[in-house]
LUMLO-672019 format. One record per residue (C-alpha): z, x, y. Coordinates in steps of 0.25 Angstrom, whole numbers, plus 2048, in hexadecimal, padded with zeros to 3 digits. Each point is the difference from the previous one (the first is absolute). Layout:
// residues N
ZXY/...
END
This chain:
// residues 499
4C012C3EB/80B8007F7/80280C7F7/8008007F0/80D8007FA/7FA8077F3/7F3805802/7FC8027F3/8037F17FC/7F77F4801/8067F3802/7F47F6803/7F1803802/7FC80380E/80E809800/7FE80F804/80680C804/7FE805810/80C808804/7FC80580E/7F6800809/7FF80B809/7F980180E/7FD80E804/7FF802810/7F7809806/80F807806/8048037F1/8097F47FE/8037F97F3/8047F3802/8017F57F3/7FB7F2806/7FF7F97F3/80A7F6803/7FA7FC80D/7F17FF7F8/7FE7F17FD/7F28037F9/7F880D7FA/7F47FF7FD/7F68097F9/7F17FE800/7F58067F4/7F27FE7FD/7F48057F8/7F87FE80F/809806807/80280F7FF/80F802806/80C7F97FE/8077F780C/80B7F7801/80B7FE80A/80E7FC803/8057F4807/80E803806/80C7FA80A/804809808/80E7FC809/803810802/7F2803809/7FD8087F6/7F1801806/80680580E/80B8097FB/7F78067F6/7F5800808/7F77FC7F5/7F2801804/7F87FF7F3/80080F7FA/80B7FD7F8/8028017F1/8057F67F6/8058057F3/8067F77F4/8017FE7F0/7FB7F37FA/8007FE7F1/8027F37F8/80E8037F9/8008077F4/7F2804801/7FF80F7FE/7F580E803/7F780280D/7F67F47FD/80B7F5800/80680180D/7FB80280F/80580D803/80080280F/80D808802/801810805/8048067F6/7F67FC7F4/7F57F7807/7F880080B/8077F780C/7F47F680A/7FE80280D/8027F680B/7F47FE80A/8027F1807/80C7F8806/7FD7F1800/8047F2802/80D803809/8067F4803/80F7FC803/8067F87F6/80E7FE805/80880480D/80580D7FA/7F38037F6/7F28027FF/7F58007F4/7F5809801/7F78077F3/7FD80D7FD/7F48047FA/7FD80C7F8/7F38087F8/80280B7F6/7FE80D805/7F28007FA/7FD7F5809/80580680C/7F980F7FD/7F37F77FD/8007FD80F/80280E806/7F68077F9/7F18027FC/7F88067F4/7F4809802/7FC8077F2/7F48007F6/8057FD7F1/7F98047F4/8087FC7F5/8037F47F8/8047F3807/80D8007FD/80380F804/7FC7FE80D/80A7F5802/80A8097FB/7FC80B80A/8007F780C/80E7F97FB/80780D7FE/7FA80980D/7FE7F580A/80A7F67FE/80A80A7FA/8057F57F7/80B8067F6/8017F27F9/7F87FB7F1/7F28007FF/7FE7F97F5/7EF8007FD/7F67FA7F6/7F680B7FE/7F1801806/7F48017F9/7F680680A/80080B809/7F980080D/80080880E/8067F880A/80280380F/80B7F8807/7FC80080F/80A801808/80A7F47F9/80F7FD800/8048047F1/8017F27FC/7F27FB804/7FB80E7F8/8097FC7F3/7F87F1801/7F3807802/8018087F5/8087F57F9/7F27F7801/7F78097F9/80B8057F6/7FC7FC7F0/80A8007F4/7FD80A7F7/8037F67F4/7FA7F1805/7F67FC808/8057FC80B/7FC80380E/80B80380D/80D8037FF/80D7FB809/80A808807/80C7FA803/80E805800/80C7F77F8/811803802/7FD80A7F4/7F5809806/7F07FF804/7F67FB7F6/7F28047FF/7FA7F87F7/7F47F67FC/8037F17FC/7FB8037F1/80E80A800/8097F5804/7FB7F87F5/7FF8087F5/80480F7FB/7F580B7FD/7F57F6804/8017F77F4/80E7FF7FA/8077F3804/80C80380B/80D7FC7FD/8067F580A/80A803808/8077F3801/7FC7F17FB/8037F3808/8017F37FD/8007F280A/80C7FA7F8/8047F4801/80E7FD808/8077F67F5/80280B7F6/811802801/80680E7FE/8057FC7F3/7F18027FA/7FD80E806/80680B7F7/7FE80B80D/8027F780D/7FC80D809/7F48067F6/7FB7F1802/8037FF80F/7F880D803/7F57FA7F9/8007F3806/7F77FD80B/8087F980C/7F27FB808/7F18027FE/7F27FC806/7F48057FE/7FA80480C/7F28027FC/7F97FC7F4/7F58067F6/7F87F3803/7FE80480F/7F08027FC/7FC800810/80780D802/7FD8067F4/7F17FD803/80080680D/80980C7FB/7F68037F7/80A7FE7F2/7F47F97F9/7F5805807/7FC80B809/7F380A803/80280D804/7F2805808/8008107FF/7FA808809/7FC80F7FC/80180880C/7FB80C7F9/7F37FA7FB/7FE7F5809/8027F77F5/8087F27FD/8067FC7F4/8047F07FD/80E7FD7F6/8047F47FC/80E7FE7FB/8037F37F7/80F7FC7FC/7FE7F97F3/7F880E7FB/80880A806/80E7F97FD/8038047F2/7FD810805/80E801806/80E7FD7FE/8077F3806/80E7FB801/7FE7F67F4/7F98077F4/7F67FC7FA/7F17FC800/7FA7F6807/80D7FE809/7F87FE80E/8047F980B/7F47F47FF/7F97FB7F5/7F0805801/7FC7F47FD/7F47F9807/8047FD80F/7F17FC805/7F47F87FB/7F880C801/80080D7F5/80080B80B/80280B7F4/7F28007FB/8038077F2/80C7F77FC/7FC7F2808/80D801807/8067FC80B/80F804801/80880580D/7FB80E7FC/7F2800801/800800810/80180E804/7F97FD80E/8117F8801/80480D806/7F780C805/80380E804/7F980D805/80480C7FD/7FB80F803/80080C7F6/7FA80C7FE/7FF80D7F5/80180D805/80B7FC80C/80A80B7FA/7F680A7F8/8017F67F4/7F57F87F9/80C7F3800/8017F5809/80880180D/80C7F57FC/8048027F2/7FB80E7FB/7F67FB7F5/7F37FC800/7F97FA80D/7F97F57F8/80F7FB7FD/80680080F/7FB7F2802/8057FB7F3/80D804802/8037FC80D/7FB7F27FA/80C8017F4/80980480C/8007F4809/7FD7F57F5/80D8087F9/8087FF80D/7FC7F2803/8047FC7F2/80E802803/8017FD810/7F97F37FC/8067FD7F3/80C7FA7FC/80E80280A/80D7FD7FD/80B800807/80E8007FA/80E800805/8098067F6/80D8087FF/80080F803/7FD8097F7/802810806/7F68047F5/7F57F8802/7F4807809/7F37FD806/7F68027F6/8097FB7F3/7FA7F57F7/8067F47FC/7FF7F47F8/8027F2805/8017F57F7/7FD7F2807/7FF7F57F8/7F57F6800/8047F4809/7FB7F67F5/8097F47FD/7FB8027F0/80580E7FF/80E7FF7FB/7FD80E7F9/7FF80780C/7F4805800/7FC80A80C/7F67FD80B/7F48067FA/7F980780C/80D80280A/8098057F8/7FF80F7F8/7FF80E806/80280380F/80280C809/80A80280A/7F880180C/80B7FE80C/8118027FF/8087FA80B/80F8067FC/8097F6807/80F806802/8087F4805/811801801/7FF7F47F6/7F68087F5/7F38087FD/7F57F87FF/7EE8057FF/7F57F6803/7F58057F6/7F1800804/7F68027F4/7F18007FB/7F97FF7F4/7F0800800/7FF7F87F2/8057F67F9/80A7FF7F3/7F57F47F9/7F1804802/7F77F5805/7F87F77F6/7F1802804/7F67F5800/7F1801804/7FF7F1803/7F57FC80A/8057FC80C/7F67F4804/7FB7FE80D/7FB7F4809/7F1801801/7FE7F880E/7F680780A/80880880A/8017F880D/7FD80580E/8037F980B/7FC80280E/80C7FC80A/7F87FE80D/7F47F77F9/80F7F87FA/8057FD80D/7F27FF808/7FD7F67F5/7F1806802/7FA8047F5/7FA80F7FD/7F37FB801/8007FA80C/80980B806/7F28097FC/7F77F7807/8087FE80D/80280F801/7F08017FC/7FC7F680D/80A80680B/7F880E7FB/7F27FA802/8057FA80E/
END
């Protein structure tokens, strides 16, 4: 990997700033193998609560052998796009100001030449690595959010950012016996925000710092307030020549290389048994032997929390009729929310578990244990289900999990020399996934990102859907391929008895 002549200059999008990267042995030597990396790679994720990533490198000096590199190393480097400026615009991994990864995996060696061999080393923040050396024991009775703190702080003794949307509820909760980052994603499930009403939180950590936050956050500020985008993209189309773009790197970092969708906002069978549109939550009070049923329909509860795209009426499916038969007996409908047998769970809860007259998963009332484990899932399923895209753009340092963007697509439609944009694909999206891709040649990210709406609302219709009237046919293989009639199956079977 060559290093930049003036790091502070640009001169082409997917340029970027690397001056060293430094393996640390476990005997205290510093060694700078950046020229014999061909790839870095870094890897984030709202599901993921560590960073990961790894190096692939030539090595013609033994360096494994003469360093006896064993997978307890350190890796520490500075990656910024050039130019770009303060701690949330470049992955700092370096000594001095940032916080270097930890290598835990040699893989793939292979010998590529007589005098050389290719091999990969993985690395994990030290977040990750601690997360696997230790266990968490304690009772909480705080807010959500300050328990995560405490278990961040005293367990994993992270010194990085923690940057937190606020909880709504306080509850006691007892982690038994976890490691720190299955006790943050218990308490992350029953976390609620203090200002929307969302339900479950993510904990994920970014090349700036750890996130503990509810989807509702990385769509809008403050629980209502519209969130700025972090960075607009366009599919562009390849005829247009230099002389027509005032800033050819602004344009080219907007510019989307490659995209595909990799699961669509019409996939309706796993939506249906997610429980997105439909879902009954059964309740069972173990305090005073009771059971409580909750139903949670999509096209009701939608509008009650923020989506990527905002507006009313911006669901993911029309509600319009899909069956001949009105299964909503007050409206006469019949739309993909009115089955809330499509996904069924049980859950157990009880008052009093903790000396509090609350429910034992969210601090407030028991009655509402089962109605917000029903938002939960039909909320998750929203986005694992909903609309992925997948983008291959050029690198961009500041860009994070968690950031929304706006892709504009236009409408594939032969009558549209106006451009207009795709009117459910395009619009509002969240970084869910970064691959940062370091090659000799140049810095490049493969973009993974959700939205759970649409930019143009659905037209509903509560047409009739008609239905053939024939009687159902029933049909009997073995009287078929006897070519005896039923009848006279009943008589034989009568004689042989009276025999």
């Amino acid at each position: 990997m060559p290093v930049n002549k003036v790091p502070d200059s640009i001169e082409f999008a997917g340029d970027y700033d690397l001056s060293h990267i430094f393996l640390h042995t476990h005997k205290g030597d510093v060694i700078d193998i950046k020229l014999l990396v061909q790839e870095l790679n870094i890897y984030e994720s709202i599901y993921k609560n560590a960073l990961t990533g790894s190096v692939v490198i030539v090595d013609a000096q033994n360096l494994l052998a003469k360093l006896e590199i064993n997978g307890t190393e350190r890796i520490s480097f500075k990656l910024s796009t050039p130019g770009a400026k303060g701690v949330r615009n470049i992955v700092d991994c370096s000594e001095a100001t940032g916080h270097p990864f930890h290598v835990y995996k040699i893989s793939d060696r292979r010998q590529t030449s007589p005098g050389s061999f290719l091999y990969q080393l993985h690395f994990g923040s030290r977040e990750f690595m601690r997360n696997m050396r230790k266990r968490v024991s304690r009772a909480f009775k705080s807010r959500l959010d300050r328990a995560a703190f405490s278990i961040f702080v005293d367990e994993l003794d992270s010194k990085k950012s923690l940057t937190f949307e606020p909880c709504g509820n306080i509850n006691k909760t007892v982690i038994p016996n976890l490691r720190p980052f299955d006790a943050i994603n218990m308490i992350a499930s029953r976390a609620l925000p203090g200002k929307s009403s969302g339900v479950g939180y993510y904990f994920y950590e970014t090349t700036k710092g750890f996130h503990f936050r509810s989807w509702e956050n990385m769509v809008v500020s403050e629980g209502q307030h519209p969130r700025p985008i972090k960075q607009e993209f366009y599919y562009m189309p390849m005829n247009i020549t230099d002389e027509n773009i005032p800033n050819k790197i602004e344009h080219d970092f907007k510019s989307v290389e490659d995209y595909r969708f990799t699961n669509t906002i019409h996939d309706v069978a796993a939506n249906t048994i997610g429980g997105t549109y439909g879902h009954r939550v059964i309740t069972h009070n173990l305090f005073n032997k009771t059971y409580k049923q909750d139903d949670y329909n999509y096209h009701q509860s939608f509008n009650t929390t923020q989506h990527t795209d905002l507006g009313n009426n911006l669901g993911a499916i029309s509600d319009s009729n899909i069956d001949e038969q009105p299964e909503n007996t007050k409206t006469g409908t019949s739309s993909v929310s009115d089955y809330p047998e499509s996904r069924i769970s049980l859950q157990s809860t009880t008052q009093f578990l903790h000396d509090s007259d609350t429910g034992a998963k969210y601090g407030l009332n028991v009655l509402q244990d089962g109605i917000k484990l029903g938002q939960r899932i039909a909320q998750q399923a929203q986005v694992v289900h909903g609309t992925a895209l997948r983008l291959t753009v050029k690198g961009q340092s500041y860009l994070e999990a968690g950031d929304l963007i706006n892709f504009h697509l236009r409408s594939v439609d032969e009558k549209n020399p106006d451009g207009e944009e795709d009117p459910q694909y395009s619009g509002n999206y969240v970084i869910t996934k970064i691959r940062h891709q370091i090659t000799t040649e140049k810095y490049s990210m493969q973009l993974e990102c959700a939205k759970d709406s649409v930019k143009t609302g659905f037209t509903r219709s509560r047409n009739q859907i008609p239905r053939n009237t024939n009687n159902t046919t029933i049909r009997d293989t073995y009287v078929e391929e006897s070519g005896v009639s039923a009848e006279q199956r009943y008589n034989n079977t009568v004689r042989k008895r009276d025999r």
